[in-house]
N, C-alpha and C positions, 0 to 999 in steps of 0.2 A: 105138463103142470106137476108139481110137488104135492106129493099126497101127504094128507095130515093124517099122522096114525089116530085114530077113536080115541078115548079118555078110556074106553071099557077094555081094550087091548094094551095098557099097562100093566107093568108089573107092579102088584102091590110090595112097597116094603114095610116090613117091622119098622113102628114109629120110633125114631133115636131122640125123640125131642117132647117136649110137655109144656102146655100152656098150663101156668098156676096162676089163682090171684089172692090178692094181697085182702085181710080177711077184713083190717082197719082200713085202707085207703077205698079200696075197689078195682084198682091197677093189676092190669096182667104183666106178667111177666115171662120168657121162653126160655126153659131149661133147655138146653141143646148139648148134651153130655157125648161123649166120642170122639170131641175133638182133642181135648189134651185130657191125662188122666192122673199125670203126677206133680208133685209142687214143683219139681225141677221145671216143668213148662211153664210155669207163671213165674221163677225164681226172675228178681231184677239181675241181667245180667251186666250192666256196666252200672257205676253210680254216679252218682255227679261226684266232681270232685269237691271233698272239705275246702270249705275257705280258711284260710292262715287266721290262727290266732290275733294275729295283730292286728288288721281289718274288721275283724269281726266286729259289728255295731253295737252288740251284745255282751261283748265278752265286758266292759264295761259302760254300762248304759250311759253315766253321767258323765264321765269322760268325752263320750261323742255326742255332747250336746242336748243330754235327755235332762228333764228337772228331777229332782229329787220324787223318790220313789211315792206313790199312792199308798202301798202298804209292803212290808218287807217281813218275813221270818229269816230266821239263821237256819243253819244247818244240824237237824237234828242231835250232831254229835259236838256241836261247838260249845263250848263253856264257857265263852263272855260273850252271853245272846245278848248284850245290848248294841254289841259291837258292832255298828254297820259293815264293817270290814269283813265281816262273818255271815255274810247276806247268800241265803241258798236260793230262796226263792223272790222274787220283786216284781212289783204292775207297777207301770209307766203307763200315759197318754199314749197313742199309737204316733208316731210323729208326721205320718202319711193317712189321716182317716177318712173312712169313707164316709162318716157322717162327723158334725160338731156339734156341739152343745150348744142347746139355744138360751138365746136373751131370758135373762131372767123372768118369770111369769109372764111366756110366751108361748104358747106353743103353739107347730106346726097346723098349721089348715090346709085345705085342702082348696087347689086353686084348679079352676077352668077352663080351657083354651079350646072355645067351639065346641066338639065333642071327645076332647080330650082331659085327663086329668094329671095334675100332678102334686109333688108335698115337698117343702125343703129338705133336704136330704139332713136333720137334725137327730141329736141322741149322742150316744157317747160308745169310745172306741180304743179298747184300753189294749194290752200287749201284757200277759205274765211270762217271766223269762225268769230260767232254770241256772244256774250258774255254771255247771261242766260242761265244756265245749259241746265235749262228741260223746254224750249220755244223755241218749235219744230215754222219754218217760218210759219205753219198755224195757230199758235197762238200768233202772233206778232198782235203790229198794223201797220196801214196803212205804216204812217210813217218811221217807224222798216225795214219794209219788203222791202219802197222805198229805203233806204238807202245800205240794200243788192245788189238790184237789179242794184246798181246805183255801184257799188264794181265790176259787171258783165261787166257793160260797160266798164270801166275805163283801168282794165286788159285787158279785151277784145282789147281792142283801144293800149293798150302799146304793146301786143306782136302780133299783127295781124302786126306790120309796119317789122316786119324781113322775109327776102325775100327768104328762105330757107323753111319756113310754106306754110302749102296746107289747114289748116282748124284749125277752133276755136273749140271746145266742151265746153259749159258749161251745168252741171251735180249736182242732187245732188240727195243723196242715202240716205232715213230714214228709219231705223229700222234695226235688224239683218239681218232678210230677206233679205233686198234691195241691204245688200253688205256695210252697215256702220259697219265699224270696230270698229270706235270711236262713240258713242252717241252721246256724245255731238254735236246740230246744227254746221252744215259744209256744202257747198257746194264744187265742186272742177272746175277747170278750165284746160284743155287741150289741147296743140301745137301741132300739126303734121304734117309730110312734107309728109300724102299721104291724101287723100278723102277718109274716111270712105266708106265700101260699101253698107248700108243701105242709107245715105246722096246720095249718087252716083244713086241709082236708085228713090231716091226721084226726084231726080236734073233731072234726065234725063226723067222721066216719066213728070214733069211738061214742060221739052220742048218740048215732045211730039205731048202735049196736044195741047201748045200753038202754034207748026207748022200746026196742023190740025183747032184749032178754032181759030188763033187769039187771044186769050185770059188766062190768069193766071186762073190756074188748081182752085186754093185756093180761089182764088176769088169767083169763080163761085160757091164752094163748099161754104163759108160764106154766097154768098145770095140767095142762096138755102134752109139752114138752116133756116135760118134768115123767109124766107117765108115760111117754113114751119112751125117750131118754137117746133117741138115733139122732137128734141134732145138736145135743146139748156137748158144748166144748170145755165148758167148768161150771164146776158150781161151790158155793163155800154154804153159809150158814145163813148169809143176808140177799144173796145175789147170784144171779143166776146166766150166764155168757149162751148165746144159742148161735147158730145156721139159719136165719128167717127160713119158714115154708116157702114163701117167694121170695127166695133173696132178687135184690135186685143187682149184684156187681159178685162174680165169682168171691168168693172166701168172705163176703159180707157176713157182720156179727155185730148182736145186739146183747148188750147187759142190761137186766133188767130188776129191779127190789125183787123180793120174791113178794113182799107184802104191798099191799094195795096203797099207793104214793101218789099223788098227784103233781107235785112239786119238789123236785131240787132242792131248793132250798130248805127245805125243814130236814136234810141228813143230820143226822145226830153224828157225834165222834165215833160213836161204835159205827158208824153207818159210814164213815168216809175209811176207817181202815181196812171195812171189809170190800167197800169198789177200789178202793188203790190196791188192793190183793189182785182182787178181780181182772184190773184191768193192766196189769202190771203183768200176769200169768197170760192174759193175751195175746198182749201187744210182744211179750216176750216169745211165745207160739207162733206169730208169724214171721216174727224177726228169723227164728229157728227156719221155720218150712218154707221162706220164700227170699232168703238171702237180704234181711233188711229191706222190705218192700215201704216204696211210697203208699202212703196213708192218708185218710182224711178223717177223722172223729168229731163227732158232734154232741149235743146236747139236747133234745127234747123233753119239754117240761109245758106246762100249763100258760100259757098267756097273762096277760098281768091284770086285765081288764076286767072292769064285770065282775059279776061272783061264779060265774060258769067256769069250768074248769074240774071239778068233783071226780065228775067222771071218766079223767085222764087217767095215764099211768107214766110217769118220766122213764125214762132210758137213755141211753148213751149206745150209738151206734158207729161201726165202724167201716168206713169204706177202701179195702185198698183197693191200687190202681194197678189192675191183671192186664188191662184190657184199654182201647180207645172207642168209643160210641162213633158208629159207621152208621152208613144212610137207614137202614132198617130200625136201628133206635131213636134216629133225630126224626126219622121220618112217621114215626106210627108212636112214641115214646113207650114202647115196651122196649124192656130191657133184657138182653140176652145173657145170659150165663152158661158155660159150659162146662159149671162144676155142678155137680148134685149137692146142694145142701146137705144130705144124709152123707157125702164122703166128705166132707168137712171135719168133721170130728178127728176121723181117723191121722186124715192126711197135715192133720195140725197136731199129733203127738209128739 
């Protein structure tokens, strides 16, 4: 018979790995550091290949069948901004949406099947599209980037006033990986008449917090950082880029106001040229450290509903894709990362 050696007859080792949890969700997370140590192990090394110009669905939206633009700016440097010809940034319909706009003063209910529920997949599904092929938003300028970001608000501000929507998304996916089907720079925008439930337990973790301290979760998380300064990857005047304490995907980053915001949409212009720095100084840092990695960025901001929401803080967070979620993650949803938050910083100079 096979003897089983004791539990007390192993060799202990020095722990290579750290359970953290997330201070606003309540989510652990397992830092597992050892395994790779420099950006060259997470660099993307083959890419998808560019789609040809001439295919491209993008390269002219109305050309392949899209309607005349929702909202259009010219290009910073063009002198006949009237000229549609002159079009740097432009939202279109999505031509593929996941959800559609409901019949007029109708909106979505909620229907029953036994003990199940569901809701017509209703809201709106827009597409902003950047006009240089292969001038990914991390290799824009300032400028460039403000004028996107300013295309975010704008929609943002037109379809948040329909009284049927429970929340805004706005999103944008680079590279095959990330879930871009089209190459060519795009972000997308999203209407829905329920709360996400990732937003949902942001939302309700930060009122948590603030039932117990009096005070915004995010907040305290910013000048935290800020005094400590081992996660922090930029900072400007308005905004502040970090390493989450538990990140949840290697090289994860969050921008966040530095002052207390509950809503996106109230950025002021001085307030979108200093996140298009921000995030431009980024997105251009891991372009650098990781060989133009697939991305995912997002938008978190406050719910549309209700007057609750005060106690949020908006941010913009970044996921790029190091890594594929294996049974350990699907299976327990803790998330493993094998970077240290704290070499972040560095290893993104």
């Amino acid at each position: 018979m096979k003897r089983i050696t004791p539990l007390r007859n192993v060799k202990i080792l020095r722990p290579t790995s750290e359970l953290r949890q997330d201070i606003v969700s309540g989510e652990w997370v397992l830092v597992a550091t050892g395994r790779a140590r420099r950006p060259e192990d997470f660099a993307r090394v083959k890419k998808t290949p560019a789609q040809p110009k001439k295919s491209c669905p993008f390269e002219d939206p109305q050309k392949s069948g899209n309607p005349s633009p929702l909202l259009w700016y010219p290009h910073p440097k063009a002198l006949a901004r009237d000229d549609f010809a002159n079009w740097f940034v432009q939202v279109i319909p999505n031509k593929y949406p996941a959800v559609i706009p409901h019949a007029q003063n109708v909106c979505s209910s909620q229907h029953h099947r036994g003990i199940y529920s569901s809701m017509d997949g209703v809201g709106y599904h827009e597409v902003i599209i950047t006009r240089k092929h292969e001038e990914s938003l991390g290799l824009m300028s300032v400028a460039e980037a403000e004028l996107v970001i300013r295309a975010y608000k704008e929609r943002y501000m037109s379809v948040k006033s329909d009284p049927c929507l429970a929340y805004v998304l706005v999103f944008h996916n680079h590279g095959h990986e990330a879930g871009a089907s089209v190459p060519h720079p795009h972000s997308q925008i999203i209407a829905l008449p329920i709360v996400p439930p990732d937003v949902v337990r942001s939302f309700e973790g930060s009122e948590r917090f603030f039932k117990r301290e009096e005070a915004c979760v995010h907040c305290r998380v910013v000048a935290e950082e800020l005094k400590l300064g081992e996660r922090i990857v930029y900072e400007n005047e308005r905004f502040v880029a970090l390493a989450p304490y538990a990140s949840h995907s290697s090289f994860e980053l969050r921008i966040y106001p530095k002052r207390h915001s509950p809503r996106f949409e109230t950025l002021s212009d001085k307030d979108m040229r200093h996140l298009a720095d921000a995030l431009t100084r980024i997105l251009k840092k891991l372009h650098k450290a990781l060989n133009d990695p697939a991305y995912n960025f997002f938008i978190h901001t406050a719910p549309l509903i209700g007057e609750a929401g005060q106690n949020y803080h908006w941010h913009l967070e970044i996921l790029p894709k190091t890594s594929t979620p294996a049974g350990l993650e699907l299976g327990t949803g803790v998330d493993v990362v094998v970077i240290s938050p704290e070499d972040v910083p560095r290893m993104l100079k």
